[in-house]
N, C-alpha and C positions, 0 to 999 in steps of 0.2 A: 494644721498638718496632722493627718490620721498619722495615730502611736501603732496602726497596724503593720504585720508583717504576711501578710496573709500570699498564697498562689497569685502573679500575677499576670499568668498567661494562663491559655489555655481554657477549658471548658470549665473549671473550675474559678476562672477570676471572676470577679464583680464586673461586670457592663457599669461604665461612666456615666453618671445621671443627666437626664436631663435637666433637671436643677436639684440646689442642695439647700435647705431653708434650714431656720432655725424656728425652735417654737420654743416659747417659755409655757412651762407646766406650773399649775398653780402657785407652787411654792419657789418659782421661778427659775428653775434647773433648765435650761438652758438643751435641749434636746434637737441633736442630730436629724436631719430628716430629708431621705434622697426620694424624687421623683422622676418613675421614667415612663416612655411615652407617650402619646400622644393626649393631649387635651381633648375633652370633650370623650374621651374613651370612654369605656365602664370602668370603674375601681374597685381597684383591689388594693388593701392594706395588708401589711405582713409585721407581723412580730417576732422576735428570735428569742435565744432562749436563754439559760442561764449558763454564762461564758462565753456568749459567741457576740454577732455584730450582723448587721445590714450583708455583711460578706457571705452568711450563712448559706441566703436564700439566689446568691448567686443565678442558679440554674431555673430558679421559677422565672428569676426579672428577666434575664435573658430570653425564654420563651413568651413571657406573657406582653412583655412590654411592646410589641408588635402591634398588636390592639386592645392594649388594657392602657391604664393610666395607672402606673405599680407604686405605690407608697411605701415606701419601709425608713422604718428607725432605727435608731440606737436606744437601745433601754438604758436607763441611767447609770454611769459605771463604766457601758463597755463600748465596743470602738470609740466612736467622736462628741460622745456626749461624756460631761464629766459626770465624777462622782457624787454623791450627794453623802450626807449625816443620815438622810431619813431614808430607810430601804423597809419597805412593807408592801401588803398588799394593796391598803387606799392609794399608795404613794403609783405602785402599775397604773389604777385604774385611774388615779390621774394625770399621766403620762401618755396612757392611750387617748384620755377627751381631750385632751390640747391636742393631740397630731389631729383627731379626726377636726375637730371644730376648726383646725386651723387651713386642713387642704381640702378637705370636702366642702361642697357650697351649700347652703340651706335648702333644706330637703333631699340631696343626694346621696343616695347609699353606696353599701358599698360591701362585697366578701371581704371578710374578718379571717386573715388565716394565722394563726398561733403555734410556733412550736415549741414542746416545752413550758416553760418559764411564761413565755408569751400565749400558752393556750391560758394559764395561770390569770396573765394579766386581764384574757377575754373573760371570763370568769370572776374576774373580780369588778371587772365595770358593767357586769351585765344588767346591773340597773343604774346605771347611771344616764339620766339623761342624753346627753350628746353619743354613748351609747344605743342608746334604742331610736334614736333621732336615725341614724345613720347606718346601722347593723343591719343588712338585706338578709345577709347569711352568714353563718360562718364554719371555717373547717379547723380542730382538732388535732395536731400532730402530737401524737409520742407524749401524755400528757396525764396528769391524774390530778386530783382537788384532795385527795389527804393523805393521810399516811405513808407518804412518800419514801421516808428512812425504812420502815418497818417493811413495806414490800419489795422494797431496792431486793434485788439479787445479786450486785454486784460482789458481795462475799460468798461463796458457793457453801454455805452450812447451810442446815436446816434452821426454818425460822422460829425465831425466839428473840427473846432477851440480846443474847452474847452478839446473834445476825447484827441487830438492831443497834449496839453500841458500837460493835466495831464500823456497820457502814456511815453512821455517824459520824464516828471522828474520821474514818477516811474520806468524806464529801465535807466536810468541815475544816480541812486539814488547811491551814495557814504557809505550808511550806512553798516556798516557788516552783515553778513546773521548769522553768530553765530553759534550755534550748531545745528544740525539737532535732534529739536523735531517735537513733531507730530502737533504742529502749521506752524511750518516751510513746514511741507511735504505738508498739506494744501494747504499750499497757492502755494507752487510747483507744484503740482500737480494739481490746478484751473489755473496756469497761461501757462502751457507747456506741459501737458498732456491731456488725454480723461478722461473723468469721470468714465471711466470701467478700467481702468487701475491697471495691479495688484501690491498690495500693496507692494511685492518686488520688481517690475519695477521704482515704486515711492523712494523707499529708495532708488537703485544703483543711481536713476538721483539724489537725494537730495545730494547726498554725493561726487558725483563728482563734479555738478555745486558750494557747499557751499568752498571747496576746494580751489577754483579759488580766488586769493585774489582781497579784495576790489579795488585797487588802478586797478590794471587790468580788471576788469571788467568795472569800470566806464572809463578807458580810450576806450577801443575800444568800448563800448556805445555810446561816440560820434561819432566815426566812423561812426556805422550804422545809427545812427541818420539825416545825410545829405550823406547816401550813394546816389548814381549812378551809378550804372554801368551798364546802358541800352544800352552803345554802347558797351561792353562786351558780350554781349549777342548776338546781332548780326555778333559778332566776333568768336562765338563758329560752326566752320562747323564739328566737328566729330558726328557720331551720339550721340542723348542726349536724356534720358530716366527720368521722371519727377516723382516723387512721394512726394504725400501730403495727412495731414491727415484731412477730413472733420471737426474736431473739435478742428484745429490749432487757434490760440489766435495771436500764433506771428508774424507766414507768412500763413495769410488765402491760403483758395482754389486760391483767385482772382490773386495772384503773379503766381500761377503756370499755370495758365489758359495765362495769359499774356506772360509769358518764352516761352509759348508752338505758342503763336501766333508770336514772334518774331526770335525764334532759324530758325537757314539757314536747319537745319536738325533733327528734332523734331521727338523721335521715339516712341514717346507716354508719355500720362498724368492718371499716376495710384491713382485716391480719396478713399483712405483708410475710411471707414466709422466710425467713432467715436473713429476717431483715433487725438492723438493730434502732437504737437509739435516734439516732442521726435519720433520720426518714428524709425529709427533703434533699438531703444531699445521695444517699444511699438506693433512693428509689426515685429520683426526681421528673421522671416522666409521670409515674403513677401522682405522684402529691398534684404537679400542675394540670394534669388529667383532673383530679379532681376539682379545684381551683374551678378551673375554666368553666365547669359543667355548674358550679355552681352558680359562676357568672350570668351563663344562658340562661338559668332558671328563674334567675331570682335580683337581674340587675340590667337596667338602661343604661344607657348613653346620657350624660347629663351634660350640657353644651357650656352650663355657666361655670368660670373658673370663680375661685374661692379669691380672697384677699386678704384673712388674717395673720399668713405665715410672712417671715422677713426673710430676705435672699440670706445667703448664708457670709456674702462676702461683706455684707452690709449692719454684721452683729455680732462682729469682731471686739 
């Protein structure tokens, strides 16, 4: 049973998968994994980010799943997948090669889309075999490879030192987030959103990211906190397509401007205007705009189903 409380109507719910598998990841963590439509489709895999769940990407599966074949996960920790001891980056990049190895068939590719935490994760498998096996293309949301705390804007000072420790300990912060009142949405909504942002968009992020428990969130905080993965980046050669919202807090414009100067194959940098943190949810026509176009460019129809994933009812 999902420990989520997420919107469950309306344009913002999750669409009911078409099936729910489990994959064990190397280390044998046990990973969430919903499939929706049709077999034989092109494929698209989706990663979410740090704090959220499969619920994130709602409004991509919803459109895409029509004639894609939509893959998405739970990162380890949050919605349906448990927690793990070990939270790093080998630990993403192995977490991504089990799903793909598990629902992709040999030789089928597939758009790679990442937001956040999840562009993180693309970046961190991009040399991993079942990685480059399977990677047609992939897109970028709302994302950086270093210095994460230090460019954070989420504290309105100029940067430095003082920027730097306070947004630290406040992205580090162990306290519970509680219940989703409208103080809570506030400050959700100033810290990872655009200020136009509609007041239902702000409740489905409130209710996903409050979902994610304490302990897990402040674990992979540290992560990000001394992330690197700027040789990742240079490690990504399929085409990679960037989008970010002019009025991000958490991965300003400057990461994506940077990604786009260092990728072997950069297929473009889309600056969503007054748009925040949250891109897939906040601009979700533009993100599955993009999506899709990648799909055309850069991915078949693949007729053979896969067999290493197990039903989900059946790995209990």
């Amino acid at each position: 049973m999902s420990r989520l409380t997420h919107v469950t109507s309306g344009p913002y719910a999750p669409p009911v998968a078409a099936r729910e598998l489990t994959v064990r990841s190397a280390d044998g963590t046990r990973l969430h994994v919903e499939v929706h439509g049709p077999d034989g489709a092109p494929a698209v895999v989706l990663a979410h980010g740090w704090t959220c769940s499969t619920a994130f990407w709602a409004a991509q599966i919803r459109e895409l799943a029509a004639d894609h074949r939509v893959i998405a996960y739970d990162q380890r920790g949050h919605g349906r997948t448990p927690a793990s001891p070990d939270c790093g980056t080998d630990t993403l990049a192995d977490d991504l090669e089990a799903v793909l190895t598990a629902t992709l068939a040999p030789g089928e590719r597939a758009v790679i889309a990442g937001h956040s935490m999840g562009g993180m994760t693309i970046m961190a498998a991009s040399a991993r075999p079942a990685f480059r096996a399977h990677a047609a293309a992939v897109l970028l949301c709302s994302t950086g490879s270093s210095r994460l705390v230090t460019e954070s804007t989420v504290v309105p000072i100029r940067p430095g030192r003082a920027r730097t420790w306070l947004t630290g300990r406040i992205l580090g912060s162990r306290a519970p987030l509680g219940p989703v009142t409208p103080l809570a949405r506030r400050i959700l909504k100033y810290a990872t959103m655009g200020p136009a942002s509609d007041p239902h968009m702000v409740e489905a992020c409130a209710r996903i990211v409050h979902a994610c428990p304490r302990t897990v969130r402040h674990a992979w905080s540290a992560v990000l906190h001394t992330l690197d993965l700027d040789h990742g980046v240079r490690q990504l050669r399929v085409p990679t397509e960037i989008v970010v919202g002019t009025a991000d807090r958490l991965t300003p414009p400057v990461h994506a401007r940077s990604l786009a100067a260092a990728l072997p194959s950069c297929a473009g940098v889309t600056e969503l205007p007054g748009v925040g943190h949250m891109t897939p949810v906040e601009a979700p026509g533009q993100v599955t705009a993009k999506i899709r176009a990648l799909v055309t460019a850069h991915v078949t129809a693949h007729v053979t189903a896969p067999t290493h994933a197990v039903p989900a009812e059946e790995s209990a």
